[in-house]
C-alpha positions in Angstrom: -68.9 197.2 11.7 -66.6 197.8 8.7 -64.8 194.3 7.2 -62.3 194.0 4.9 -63.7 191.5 2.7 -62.1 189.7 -0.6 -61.8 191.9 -3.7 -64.1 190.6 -6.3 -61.5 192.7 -8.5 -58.3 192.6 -6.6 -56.0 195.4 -7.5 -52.8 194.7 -9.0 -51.2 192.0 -7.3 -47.4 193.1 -6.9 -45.3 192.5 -9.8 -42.9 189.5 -9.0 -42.5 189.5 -13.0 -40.5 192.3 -13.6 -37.4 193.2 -11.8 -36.8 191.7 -8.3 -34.6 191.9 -5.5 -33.5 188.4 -3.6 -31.8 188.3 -0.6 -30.6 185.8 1.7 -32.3 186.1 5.0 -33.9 182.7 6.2 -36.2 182.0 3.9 -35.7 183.6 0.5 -37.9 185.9 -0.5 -38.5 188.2 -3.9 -39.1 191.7 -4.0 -40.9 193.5 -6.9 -39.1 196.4 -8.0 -42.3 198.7 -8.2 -45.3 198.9 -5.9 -48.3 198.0 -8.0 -51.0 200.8 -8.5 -55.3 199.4 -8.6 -57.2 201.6 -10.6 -58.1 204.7 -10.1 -61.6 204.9 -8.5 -63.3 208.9 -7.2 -64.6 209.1 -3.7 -68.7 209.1 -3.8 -69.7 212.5 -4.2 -73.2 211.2 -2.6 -70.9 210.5 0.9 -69.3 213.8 1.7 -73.3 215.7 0.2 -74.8 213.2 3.1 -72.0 214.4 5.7 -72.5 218.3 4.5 -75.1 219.2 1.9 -73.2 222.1 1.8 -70.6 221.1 -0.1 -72.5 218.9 -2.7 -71.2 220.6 -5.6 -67.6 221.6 -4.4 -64.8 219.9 -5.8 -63.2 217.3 -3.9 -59.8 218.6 -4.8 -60.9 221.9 -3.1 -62.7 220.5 0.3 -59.1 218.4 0.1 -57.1 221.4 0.3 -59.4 223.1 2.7 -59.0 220.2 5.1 -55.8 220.3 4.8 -55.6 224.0 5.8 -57.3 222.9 8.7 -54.9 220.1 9.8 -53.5 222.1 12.7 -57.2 223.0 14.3 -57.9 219.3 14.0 -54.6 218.3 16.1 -55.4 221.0 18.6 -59.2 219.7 19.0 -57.9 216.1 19.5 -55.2 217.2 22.0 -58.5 218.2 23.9 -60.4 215.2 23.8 -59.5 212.3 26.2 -60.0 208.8 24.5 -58.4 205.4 25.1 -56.1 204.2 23.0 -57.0 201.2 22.7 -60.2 198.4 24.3 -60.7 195.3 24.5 -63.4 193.4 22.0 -65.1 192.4 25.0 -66.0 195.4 26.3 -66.2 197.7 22.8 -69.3 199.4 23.5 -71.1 200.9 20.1 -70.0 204.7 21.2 -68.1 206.9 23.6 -68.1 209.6 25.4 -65.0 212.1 24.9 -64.5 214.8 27.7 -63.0 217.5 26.1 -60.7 219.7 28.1 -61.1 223.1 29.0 -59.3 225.7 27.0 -58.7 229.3 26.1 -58.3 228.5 22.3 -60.7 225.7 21.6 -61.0 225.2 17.9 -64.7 225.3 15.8 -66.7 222.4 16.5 -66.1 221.2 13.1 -62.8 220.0 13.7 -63.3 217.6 16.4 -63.5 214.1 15.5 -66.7 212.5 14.2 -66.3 209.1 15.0 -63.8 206.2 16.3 -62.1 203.4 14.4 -61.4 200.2 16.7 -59.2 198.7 14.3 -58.9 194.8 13.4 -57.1 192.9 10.9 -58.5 191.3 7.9 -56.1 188.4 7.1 -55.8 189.1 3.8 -52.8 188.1 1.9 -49.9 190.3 1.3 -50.2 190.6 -2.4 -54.1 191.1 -2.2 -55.2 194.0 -0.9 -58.9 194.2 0.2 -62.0 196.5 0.7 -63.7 197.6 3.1 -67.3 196.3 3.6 -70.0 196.2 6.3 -69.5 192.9 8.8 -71.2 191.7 12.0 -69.9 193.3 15.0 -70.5 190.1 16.8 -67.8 188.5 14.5 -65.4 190.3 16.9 -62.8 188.2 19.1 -63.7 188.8 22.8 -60.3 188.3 24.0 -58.6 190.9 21.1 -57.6 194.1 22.1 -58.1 196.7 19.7 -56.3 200.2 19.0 -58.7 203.5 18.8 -58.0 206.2 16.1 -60.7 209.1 16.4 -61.3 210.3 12.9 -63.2 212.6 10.7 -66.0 211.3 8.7 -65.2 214.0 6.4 -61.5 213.5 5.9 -62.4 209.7 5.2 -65.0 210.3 2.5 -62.9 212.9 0.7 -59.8 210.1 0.5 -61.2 206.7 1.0 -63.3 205.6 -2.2 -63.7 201.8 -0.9 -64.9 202.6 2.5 -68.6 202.5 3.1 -70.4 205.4 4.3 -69.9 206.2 8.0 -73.0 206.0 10.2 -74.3 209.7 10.5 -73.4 211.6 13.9 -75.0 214.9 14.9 -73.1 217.7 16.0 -74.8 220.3 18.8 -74.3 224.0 18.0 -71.8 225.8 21.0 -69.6 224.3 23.3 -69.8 221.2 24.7 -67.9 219.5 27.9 -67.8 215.9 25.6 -68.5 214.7 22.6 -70.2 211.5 21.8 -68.0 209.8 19.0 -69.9 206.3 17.3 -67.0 203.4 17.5 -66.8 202.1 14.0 -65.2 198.6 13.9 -62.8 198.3 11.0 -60.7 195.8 9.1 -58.0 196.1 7.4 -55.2 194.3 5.7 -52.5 196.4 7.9 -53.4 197.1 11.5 -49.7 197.6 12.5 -49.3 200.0 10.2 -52.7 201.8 10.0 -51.2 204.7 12.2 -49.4 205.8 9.4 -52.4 206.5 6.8 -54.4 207.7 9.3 -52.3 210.6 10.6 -51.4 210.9 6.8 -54.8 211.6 5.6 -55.8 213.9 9.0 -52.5 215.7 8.5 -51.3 215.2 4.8 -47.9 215.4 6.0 -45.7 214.0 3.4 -42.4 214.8 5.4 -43.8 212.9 8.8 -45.1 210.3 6.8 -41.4 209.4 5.1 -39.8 209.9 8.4 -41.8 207.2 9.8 -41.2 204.7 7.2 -37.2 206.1 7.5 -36.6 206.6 10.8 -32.5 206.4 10.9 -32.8 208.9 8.2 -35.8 211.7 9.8 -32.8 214.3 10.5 -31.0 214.5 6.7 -35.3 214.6 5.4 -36.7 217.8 4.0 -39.4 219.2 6.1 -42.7 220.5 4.9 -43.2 224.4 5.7 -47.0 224.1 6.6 -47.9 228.0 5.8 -46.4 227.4 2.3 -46.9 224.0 1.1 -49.5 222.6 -1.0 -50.8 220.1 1.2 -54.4 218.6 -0.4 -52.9 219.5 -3.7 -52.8 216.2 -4.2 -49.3 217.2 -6.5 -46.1 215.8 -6.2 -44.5 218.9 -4.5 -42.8 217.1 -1.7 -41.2 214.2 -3.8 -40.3 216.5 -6.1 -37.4 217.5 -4.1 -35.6 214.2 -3.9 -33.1 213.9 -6.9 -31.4 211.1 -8.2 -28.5 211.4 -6.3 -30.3 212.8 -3.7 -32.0 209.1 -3.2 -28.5 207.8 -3.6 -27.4 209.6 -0.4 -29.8 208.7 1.4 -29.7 204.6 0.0 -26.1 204.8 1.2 -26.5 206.0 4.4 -29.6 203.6 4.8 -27.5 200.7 4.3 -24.8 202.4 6.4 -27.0 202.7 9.1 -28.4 199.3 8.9 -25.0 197.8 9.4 -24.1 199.8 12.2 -27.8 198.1 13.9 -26.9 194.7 12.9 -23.5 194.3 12.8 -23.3 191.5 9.8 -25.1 191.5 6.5 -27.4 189.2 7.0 -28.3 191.0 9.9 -28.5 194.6 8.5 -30.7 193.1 5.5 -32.9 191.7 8.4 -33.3 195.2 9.3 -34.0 196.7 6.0 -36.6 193.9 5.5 -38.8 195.2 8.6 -38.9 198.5 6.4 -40.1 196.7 3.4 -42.7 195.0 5.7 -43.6 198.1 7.0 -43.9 200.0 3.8 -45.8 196.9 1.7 -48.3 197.0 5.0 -49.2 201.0 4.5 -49.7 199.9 0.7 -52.0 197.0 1.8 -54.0 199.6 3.6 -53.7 202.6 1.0 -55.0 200.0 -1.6 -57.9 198.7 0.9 -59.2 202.3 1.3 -59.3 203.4 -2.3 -57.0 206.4 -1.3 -55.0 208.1 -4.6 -53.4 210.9 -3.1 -50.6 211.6 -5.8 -48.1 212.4 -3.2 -48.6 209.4 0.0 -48.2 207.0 -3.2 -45.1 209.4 -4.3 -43.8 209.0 -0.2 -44.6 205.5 -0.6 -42.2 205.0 -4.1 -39.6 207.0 -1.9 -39.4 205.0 0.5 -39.5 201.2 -1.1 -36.6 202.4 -4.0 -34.6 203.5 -1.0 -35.2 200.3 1.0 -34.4 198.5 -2.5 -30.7 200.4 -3.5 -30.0 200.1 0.3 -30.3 196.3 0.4 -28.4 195.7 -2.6 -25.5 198.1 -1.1 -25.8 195.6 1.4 -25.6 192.8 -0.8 -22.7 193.9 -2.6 -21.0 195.2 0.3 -20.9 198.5 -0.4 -22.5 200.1 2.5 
């Protein structure tokens, strides 16, 4: 299976050096003020020329975009397939078989899933992320239950420099009532929040991607207009929106809504801290994978300077 072993070259370890936020919760912890940035390390052309020879000599930023074109075929061609959501170690066989329904619009076989991540935690450290590396599968706790993400073996080579490459599946020409998808066993830093960079990198949906990480404020968010956008542009065009006083706005109304949850500051900054957590778990994971996409780490930065300004409206009750 896949592991996420120690860095021998950790990236950046967050920056408790440089400006910090404290806050009084019950045990005291510091914040850093940006989130730290590994270097910058290109996808192995060698992976996506073994998954399609064809496109040896394309550009990554173009097979990007063109998956990213494709985003909607590749919802439509899971919504067909039935796979659990989860298994338990115990019984994780090595591959599965995914009926896939019957329907009038059935998308090109090349946008159904390739293979199936049972995901696992790695126990790394919260200011060490880690990368991913080939383990025993018989390392695996019998008694663990573990969440199932189908997934493209393309999509993953295009954005994950620091995952291995994927064992090779073969895909039968025509239509077919199920596929047989190999479960890939794979560690990393974040399970709880691996949901989030997976439907990220399938979808490249910067606006459902902030909207997770800010759920009280999903209805004041901009939304991306899929026809129009450039996703796989792997530009700053959805960030590029949010103004200063934009992020202001929504920082107030953060805070605002985080008192109205807990009802007492230290409660509200309770509340604001689970979004921290969830936001410093995606990064664990981003860093893990080797994934540089210009704007997830721009929804990322979003997100953590409006968790910040909210928490010190809180602070200074101001909210």
């Amino acid at each position: 299976m896949f592991h996420v072993a120690s860095r021998h070259a950790a990236p950046e370890a967050l920056n408790l050096s440089s400006a910090q936020y404290s806050y009084p919760v019950e045990h005291k912890l510091n914040i850093p003020r940006r989130l730290a940035r590994p270097s910058f390390t290109e996808p192995a052309r060698d992976a996506v020329a073994r998954l399609d020879p064809g496109l040896a000599s394309v550009p990554l930023e173009y097979i990007k975009k063109m998956l990213a074109g494709n985003a909607n075929e590749t919802l439509t061609a899971l919504s067909l397939l039935t796979i659990p959501s989860s298994l338990p170690c115990a019984h994780l066989p090595s591959s599965i078989d995914a009926p896939i329904r019957p329907s009038s619009n059935t998308p090109d076989a090349s946008a159904f899933p390739t293979h199936v991540f049972a995901i696992l935690s790695s126990r790394s450290s919260a200011t060490t992320p880690t990368m991913a590396t080939f383990a025993d599968r018989s390392s695996l706790s019998p008694s663990t239950t573990v969440p199932l993400f189908p997934a493209s073996a393309l999509v993953m080579a295009v954005h994950c420099s620091l995952l291995p490459p994927l064992p090779q599946t073969h895909r039968s020409a025509g239509r077919r009532a199920a596929l047989t998808l190999p479960i890939v066993p794979l560690t990393v830093p974040s399970p709880e929040t691996y949901a989030l960079l997976h439907a990220y990198l399938h979808t490249m949906r910067p606006d459902t991607l902030l909207a997770s990480l800010l759920p009280s404020l999903a209805s004041s968010l901009p939304q991306v207009s899929i026809s129009g956008s450039s996703m796989g542009s792997n530009k700053l065009v959805y960030v590029a929106q949010f103004s200063s006083d934009r992020l202001v706005r929504l920082a107030s109304a953060l805070a605002g809504a985080a008192f109205q949850r807990g009802g007492s500051t230290q409660a509200a900054l309770s509340g604001l801290m689970a979004h921290i957590k969830v936001i410093n778990g995606l990064w664990q994971n981003v860093c893990a994978l080797g994934v540089f996409d210009a704007e997830l780490w721009g929804v990322m930065d979003l997100a953590w300077d409006v968790v910040l300004a909210a928490m010190t409206k809180v602070m200074e009750n101001k909210a």
